[in-house]
MOPAC internal coordinates of N, CA, C and O (Angstrom, degrees):
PM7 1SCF
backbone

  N    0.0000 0     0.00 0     0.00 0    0    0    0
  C    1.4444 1     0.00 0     0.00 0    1    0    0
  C    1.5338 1   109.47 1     0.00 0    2    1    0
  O    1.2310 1   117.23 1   -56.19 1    3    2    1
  N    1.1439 1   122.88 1   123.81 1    3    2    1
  C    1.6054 1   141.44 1  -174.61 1    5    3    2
  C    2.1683 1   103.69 1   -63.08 1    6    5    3
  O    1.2310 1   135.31 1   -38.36 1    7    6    5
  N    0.9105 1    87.98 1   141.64 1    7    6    5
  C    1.7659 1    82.98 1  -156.75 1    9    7    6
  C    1.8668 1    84.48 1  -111.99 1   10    9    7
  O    1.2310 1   123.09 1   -60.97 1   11   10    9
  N    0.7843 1   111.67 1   119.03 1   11   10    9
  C    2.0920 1   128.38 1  -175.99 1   13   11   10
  C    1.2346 1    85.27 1   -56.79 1   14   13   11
  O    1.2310 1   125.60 1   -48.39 1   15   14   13
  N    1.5472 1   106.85 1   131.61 1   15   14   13
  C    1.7734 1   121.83 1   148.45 1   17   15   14
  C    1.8707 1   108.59 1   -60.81 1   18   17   15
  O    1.2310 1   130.83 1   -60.26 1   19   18   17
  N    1.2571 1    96.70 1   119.74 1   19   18   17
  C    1.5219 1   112.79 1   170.62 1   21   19   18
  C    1.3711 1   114.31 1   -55.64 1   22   21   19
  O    1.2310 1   113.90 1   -49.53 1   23   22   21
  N    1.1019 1   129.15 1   130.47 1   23   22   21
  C    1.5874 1   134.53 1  -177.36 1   25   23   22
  C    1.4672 1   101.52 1   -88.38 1   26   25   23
  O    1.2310 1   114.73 1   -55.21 1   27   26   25
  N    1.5172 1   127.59 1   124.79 1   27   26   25
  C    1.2874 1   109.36 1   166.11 1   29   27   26
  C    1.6716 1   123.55 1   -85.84 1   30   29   27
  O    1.2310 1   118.71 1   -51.00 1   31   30   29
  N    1.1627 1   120.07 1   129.00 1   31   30   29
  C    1.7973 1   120.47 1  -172.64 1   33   31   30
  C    1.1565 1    91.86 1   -93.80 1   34   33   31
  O    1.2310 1   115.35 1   -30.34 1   35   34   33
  N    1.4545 1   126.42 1   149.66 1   35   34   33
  C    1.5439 1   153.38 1   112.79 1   37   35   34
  C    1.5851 1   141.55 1   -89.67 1   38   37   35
  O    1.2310 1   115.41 1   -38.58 1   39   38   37
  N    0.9240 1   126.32 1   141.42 1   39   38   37
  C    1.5041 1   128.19 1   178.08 1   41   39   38
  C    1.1434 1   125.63 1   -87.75 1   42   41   39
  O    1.2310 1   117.77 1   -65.65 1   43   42   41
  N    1.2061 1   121.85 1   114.35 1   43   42   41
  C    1.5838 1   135.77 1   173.16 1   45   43   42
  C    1.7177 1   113.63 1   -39.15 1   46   45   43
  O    1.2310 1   117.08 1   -58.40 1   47   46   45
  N    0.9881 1   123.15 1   121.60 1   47   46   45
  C    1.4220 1   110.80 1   152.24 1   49   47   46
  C    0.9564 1   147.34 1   -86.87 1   50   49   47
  O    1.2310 1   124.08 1  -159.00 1   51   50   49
  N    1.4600 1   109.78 1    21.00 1   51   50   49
  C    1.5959 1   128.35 1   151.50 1   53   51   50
  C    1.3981 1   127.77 1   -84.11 1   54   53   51
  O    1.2310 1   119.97 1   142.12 1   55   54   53
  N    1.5547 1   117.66 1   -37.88 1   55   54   53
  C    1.2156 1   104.42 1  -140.08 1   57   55   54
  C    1.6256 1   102.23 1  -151.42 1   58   57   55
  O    1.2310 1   140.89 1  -175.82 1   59   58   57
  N    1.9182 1    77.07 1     4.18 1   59   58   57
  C    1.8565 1    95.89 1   167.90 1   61   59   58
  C    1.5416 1   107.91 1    59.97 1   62   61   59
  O    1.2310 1   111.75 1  -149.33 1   63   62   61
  N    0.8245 1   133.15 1    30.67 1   63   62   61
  C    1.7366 1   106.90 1  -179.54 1   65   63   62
  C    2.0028 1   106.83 1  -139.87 1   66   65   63
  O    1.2310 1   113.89 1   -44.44 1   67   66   65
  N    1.4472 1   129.17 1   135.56 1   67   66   65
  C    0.8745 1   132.58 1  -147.72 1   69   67   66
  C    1.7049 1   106.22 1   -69.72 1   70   69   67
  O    1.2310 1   113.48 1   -24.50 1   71   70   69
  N    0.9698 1   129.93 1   155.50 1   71   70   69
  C    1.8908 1   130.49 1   170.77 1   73   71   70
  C    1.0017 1   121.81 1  -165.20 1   74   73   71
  O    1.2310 1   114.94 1   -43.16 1   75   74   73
  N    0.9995 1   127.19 1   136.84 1   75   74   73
  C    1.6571 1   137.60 1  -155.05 1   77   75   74
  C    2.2172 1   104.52 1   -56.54 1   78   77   75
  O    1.2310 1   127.50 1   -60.00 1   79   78   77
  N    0.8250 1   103.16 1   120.00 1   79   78   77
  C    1.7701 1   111.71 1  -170.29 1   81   79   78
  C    1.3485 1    90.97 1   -38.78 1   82   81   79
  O    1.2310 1   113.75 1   112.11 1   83   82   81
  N    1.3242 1   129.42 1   -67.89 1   83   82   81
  C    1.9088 1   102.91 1  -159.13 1   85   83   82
  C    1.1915 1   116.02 1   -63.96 1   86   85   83
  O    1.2310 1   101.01 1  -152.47 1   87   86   85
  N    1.8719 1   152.13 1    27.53 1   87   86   85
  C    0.7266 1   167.15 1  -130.37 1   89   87   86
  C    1.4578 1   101.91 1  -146.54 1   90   89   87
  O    1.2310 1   125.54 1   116.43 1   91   90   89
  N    1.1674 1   106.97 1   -63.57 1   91   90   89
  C    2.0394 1   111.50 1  -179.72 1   93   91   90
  C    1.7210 1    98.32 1   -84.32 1   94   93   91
  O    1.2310 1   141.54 1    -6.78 1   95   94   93
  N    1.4025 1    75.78 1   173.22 1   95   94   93
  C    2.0296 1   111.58 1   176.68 1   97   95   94
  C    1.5297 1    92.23 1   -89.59 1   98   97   95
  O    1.2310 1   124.54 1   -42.23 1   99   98   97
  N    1.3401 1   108.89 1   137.77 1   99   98   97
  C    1.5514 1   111.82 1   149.71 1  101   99   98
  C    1.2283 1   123.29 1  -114.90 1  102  101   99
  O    1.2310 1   120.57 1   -54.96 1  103  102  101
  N    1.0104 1   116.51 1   125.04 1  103  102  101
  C    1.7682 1   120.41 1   177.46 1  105  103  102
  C    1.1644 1    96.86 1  -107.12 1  106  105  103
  O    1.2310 1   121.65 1   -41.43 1  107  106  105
  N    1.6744 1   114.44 1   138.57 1  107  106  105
  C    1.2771 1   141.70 1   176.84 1  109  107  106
  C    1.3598 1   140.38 1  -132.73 1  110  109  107
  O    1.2310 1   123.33 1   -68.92 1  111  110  109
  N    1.2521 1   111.23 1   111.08 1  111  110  109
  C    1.8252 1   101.50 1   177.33 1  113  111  110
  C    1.0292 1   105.59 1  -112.17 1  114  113  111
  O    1.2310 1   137.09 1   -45.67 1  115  114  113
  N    1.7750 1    84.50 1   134.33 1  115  114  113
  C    1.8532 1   122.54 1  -157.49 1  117  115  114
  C    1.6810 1    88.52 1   -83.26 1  118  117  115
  O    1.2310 1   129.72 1    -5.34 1  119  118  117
  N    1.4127 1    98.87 1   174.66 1  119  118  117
  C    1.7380 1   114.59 1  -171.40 1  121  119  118
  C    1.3906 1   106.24 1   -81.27 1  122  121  119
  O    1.2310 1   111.69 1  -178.02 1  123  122  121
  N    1.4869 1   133.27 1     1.98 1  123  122  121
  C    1.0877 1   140.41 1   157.98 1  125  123  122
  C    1.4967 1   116.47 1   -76.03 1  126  125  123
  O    1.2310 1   125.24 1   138.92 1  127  126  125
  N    1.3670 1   107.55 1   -41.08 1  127  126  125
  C    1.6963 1   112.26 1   175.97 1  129  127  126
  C    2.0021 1   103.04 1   122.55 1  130  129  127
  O    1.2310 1   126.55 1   171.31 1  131  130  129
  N    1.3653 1   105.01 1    -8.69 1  131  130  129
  C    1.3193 1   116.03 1   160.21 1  133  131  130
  C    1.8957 1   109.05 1   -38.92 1  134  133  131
  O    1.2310 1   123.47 1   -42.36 1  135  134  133
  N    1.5527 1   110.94 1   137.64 1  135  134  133
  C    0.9456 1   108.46 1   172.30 1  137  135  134
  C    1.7612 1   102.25 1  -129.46 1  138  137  135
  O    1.2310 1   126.88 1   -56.23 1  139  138  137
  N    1.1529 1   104.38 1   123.77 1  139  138  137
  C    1.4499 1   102.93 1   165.99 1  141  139  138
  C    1.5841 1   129.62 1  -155.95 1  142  141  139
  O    1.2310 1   113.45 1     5.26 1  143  142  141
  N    1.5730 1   129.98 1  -174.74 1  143  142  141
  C    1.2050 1   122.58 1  -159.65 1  145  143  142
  C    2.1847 1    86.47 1   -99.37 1  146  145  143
  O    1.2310 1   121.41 1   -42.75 1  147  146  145
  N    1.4887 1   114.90 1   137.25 1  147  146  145
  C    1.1067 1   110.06 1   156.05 1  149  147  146
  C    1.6201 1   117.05 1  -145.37 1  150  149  147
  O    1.2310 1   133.49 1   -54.59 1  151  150  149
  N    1.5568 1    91.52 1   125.41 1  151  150  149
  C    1.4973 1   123.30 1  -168.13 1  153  151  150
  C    1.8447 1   114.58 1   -60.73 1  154  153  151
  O    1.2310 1   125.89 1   138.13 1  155  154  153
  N    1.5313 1   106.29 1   -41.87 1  155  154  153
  C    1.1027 1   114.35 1   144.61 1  157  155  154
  C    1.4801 1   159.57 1   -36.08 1  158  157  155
  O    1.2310 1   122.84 1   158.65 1  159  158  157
  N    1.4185 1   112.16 1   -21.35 1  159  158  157
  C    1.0563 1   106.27 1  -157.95 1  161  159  158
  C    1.2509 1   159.73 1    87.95 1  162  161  159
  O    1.2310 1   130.93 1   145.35 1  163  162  161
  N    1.7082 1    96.52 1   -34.65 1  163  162  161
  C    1.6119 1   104.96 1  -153.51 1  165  163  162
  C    1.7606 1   105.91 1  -119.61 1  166  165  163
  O    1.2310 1   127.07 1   171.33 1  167  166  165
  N    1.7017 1   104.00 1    -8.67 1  167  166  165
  C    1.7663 1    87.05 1  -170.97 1  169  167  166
  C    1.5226 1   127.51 1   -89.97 1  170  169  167
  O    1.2310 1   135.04 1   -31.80 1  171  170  169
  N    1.0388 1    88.51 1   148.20 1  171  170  169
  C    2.0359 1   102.49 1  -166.27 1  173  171  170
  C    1.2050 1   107.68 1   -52.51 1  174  173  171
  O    1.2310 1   125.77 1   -53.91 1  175  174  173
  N    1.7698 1   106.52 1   126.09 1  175  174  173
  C    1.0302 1   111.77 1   168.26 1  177  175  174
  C    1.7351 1   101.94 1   148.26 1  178  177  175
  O    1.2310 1   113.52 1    -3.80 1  179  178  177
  N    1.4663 1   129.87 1   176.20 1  179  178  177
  C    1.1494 1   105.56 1   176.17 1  181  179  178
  C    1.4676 1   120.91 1  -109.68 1  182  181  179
  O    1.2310 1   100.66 1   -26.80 1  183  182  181
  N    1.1587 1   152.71 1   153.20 1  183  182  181
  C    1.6725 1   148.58 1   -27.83 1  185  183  182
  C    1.2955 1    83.71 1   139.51 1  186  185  183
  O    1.2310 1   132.35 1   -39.72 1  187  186  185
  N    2.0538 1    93.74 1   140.28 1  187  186  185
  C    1.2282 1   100.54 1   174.04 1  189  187  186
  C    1.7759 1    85.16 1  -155.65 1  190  189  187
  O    1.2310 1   112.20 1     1.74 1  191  190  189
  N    1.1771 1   132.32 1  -178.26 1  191  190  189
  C    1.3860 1   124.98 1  -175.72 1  193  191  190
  C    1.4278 1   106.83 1  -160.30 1  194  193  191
  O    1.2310 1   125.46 1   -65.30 1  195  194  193
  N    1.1394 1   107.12 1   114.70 1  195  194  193
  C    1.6215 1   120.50 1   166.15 1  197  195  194
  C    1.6638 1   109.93 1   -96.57 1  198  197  195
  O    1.2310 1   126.91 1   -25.13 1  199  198  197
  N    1.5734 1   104.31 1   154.87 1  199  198  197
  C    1.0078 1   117.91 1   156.12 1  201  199  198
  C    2.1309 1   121.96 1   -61.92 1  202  201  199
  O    1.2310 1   129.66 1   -14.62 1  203  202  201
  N    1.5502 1    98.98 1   165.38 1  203  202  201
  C    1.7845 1    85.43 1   168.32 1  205  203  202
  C    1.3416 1   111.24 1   -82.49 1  206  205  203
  O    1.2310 1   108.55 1  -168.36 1  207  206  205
  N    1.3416 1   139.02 1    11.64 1  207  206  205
  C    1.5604 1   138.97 1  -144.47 1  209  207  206
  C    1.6301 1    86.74 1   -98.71 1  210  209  207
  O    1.2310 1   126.19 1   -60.36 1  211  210  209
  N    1.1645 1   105.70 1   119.64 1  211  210  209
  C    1.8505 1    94.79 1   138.24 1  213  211  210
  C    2.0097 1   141.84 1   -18.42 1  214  213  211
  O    1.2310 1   142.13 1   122.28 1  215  214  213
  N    1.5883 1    74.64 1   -57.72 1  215  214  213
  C    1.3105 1    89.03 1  -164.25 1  217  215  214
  C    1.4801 1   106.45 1   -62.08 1  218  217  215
  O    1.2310 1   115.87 1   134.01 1  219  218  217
  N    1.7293 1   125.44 1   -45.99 1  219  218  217
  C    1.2294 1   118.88 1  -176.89 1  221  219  218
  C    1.4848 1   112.65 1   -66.29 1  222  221  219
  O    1.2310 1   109.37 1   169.18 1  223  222  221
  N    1.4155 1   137.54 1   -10.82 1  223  222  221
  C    1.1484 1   149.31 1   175.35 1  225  223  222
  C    1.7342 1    76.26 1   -71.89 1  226  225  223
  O    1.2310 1   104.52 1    68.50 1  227  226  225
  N    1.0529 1   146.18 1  -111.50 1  227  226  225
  C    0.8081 1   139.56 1  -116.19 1  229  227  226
  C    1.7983 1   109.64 1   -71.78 1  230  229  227
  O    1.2310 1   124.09 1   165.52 1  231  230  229
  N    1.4318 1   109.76 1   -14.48 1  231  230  229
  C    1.5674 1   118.19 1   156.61 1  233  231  230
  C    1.1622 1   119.89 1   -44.95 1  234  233  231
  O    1.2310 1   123.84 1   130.01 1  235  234  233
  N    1.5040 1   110.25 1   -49.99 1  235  234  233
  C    1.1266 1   120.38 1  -162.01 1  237  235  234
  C    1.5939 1   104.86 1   -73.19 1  238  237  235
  O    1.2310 1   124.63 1   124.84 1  239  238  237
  N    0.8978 1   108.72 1   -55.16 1  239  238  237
  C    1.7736 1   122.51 1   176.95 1  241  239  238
  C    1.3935 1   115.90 1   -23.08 1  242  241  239
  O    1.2310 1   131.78 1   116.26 1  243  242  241
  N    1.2559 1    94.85 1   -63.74 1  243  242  241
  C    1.3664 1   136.87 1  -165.47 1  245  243  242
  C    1.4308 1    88.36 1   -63.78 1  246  245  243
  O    1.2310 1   110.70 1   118.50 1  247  246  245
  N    1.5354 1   135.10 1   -61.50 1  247  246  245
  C    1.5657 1   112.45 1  -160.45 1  249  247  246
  C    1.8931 1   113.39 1  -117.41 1  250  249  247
  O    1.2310 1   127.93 1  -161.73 1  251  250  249
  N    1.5893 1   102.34 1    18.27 1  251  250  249
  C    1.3122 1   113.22 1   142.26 1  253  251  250
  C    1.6217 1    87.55 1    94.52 1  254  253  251
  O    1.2310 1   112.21 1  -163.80 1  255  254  253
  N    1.4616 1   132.31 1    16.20 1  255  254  253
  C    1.3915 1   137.71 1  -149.80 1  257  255  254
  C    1.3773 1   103.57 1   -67.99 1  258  257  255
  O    1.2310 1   122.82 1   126.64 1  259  258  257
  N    2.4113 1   112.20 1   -53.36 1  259  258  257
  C    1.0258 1   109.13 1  -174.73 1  261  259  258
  C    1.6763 1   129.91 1   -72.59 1  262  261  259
  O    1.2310 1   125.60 1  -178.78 1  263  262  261
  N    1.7366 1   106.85 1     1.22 1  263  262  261
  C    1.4001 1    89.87 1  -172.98 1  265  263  262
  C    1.8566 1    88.57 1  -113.34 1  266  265  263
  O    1.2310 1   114.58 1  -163.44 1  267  266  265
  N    1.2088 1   127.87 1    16.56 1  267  266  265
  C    1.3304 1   134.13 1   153.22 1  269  267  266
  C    1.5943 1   118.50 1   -69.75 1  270  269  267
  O    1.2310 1   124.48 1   131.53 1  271  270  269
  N    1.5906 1   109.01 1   -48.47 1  271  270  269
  C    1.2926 1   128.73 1  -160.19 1  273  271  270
  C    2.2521 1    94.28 1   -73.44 1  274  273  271
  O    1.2310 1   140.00 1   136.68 1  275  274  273
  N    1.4052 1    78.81 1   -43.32 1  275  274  273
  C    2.2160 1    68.07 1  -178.86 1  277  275  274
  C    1.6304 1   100.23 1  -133.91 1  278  277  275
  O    1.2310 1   122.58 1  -119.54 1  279  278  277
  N    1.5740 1   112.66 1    60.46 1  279  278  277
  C    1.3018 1   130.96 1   146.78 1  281  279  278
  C    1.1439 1   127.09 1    27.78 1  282  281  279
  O    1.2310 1   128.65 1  -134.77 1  283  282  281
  N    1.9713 1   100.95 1    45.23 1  283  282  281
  C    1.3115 1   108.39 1   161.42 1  285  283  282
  C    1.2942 1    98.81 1  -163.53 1  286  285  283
  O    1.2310 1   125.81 1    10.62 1  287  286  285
  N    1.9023 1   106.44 1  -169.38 1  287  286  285
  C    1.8168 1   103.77 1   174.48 1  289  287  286
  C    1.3327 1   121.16 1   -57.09 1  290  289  287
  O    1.2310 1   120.36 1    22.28 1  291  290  289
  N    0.3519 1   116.91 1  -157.72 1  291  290  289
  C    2.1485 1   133.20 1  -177.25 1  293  291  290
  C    1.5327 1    97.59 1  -156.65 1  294  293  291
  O    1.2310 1   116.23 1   -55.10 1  295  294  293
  N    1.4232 1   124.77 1   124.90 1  295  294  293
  C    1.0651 1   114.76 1   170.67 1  297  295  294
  C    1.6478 1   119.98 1   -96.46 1  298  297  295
  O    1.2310 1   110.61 1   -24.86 1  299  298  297
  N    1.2331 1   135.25 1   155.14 1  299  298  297
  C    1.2360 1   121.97 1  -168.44 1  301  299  298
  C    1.2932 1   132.07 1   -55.46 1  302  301  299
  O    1.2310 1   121.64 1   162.28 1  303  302  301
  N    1.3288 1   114.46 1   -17.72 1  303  302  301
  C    1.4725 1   142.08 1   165.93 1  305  303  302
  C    1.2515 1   116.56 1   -36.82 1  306  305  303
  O    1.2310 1   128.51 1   120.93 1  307  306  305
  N    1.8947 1   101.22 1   -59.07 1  307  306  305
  C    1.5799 1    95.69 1  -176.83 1  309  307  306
  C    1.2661 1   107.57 1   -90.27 1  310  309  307
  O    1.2310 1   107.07 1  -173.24 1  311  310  309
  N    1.1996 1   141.68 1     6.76 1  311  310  309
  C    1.7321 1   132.69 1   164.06 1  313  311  310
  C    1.5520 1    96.33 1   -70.72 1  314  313  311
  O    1.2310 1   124.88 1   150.37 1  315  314  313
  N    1.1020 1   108.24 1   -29.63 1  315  314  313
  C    1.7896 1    96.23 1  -162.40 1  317  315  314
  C    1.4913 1    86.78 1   -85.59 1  318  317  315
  O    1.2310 1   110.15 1   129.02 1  319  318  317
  N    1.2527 1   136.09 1   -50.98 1  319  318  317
  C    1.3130 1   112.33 1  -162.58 1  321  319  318
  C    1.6800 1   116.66 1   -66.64 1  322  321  319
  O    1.2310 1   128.25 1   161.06 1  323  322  321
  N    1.2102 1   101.72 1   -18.94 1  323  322  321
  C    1.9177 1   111.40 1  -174.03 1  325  323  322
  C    1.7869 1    78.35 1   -59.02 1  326  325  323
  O    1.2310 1   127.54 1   113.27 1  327  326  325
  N    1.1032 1   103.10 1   -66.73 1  327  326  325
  C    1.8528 1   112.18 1  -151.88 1  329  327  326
  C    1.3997 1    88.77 1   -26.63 1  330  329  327
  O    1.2310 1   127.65 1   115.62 1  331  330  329
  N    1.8935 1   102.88 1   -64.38 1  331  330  329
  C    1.7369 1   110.75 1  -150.84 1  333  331  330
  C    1.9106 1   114.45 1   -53.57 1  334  333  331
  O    1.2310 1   136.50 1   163.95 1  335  334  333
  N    1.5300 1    85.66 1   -16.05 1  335  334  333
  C    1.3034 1   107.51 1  -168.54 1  337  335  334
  C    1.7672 1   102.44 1   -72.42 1  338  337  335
  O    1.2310 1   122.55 1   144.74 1  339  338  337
  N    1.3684 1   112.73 1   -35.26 1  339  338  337
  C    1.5968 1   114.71 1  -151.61 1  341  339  338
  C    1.6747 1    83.51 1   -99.29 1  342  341  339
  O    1.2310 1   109.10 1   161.02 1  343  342  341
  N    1.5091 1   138.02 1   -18.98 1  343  342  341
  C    1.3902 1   120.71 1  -168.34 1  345  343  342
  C    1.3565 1   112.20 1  -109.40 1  346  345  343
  O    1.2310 1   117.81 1   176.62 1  347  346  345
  N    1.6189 1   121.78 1    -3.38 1  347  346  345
  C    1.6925 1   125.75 1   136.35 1  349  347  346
  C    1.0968 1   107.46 1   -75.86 1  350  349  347
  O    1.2310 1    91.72 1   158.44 1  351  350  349
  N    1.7753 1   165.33 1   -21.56 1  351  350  349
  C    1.3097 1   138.69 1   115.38 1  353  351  350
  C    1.7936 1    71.53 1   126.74 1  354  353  351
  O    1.2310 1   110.93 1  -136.34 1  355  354  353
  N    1.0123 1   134.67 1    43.66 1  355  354  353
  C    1.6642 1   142.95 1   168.91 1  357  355  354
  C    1.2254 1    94.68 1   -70.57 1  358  357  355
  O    1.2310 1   120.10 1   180.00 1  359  358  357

């Protein structure tokens, strides 16, 4: 009997609700203190996961989630790029 590949889920920090990881954005700050958007998945450091929606971007904003989630500022840079990110629909 063929045994199902496990889907891995993550939680949005907008909008709270679980969705399969290649689905969200991950923003990550690297062990340098680098903050950035990675499409991948895979770069070192810790991870935070948005939905593609606008709207939870703007949840998030709003209740300070992403610079809670990797324990520092957020600079305005990467809100704008998530946005630019969520209205080409990548």
């Amino acid at each position: 009997m063929p045994q199902e590949k496990k889907i891995p889920m993550r939680q949005c920090i907008g909008c709270r609700t679980q969705k399969p990881k290649k689905e969200l954005i991950r923003v990550v700050r690297s062990p340098e203190g680098e903050i950035r958007l990675d499409f991948k998945g895979k770069a070192n450091g810790r991870g935070a996961y948005l939905c593609q929606d606008p709207a939870c971007l703007k949840k998030a904003v709003k209740a300070k989630a992403l610079s809670r989630a990797l324990d520092c500022e957020i600079p305005q840079e990467v809100y704008d790029a998530l946005g630019e990110q969520m209205e080409k629909g990548e």
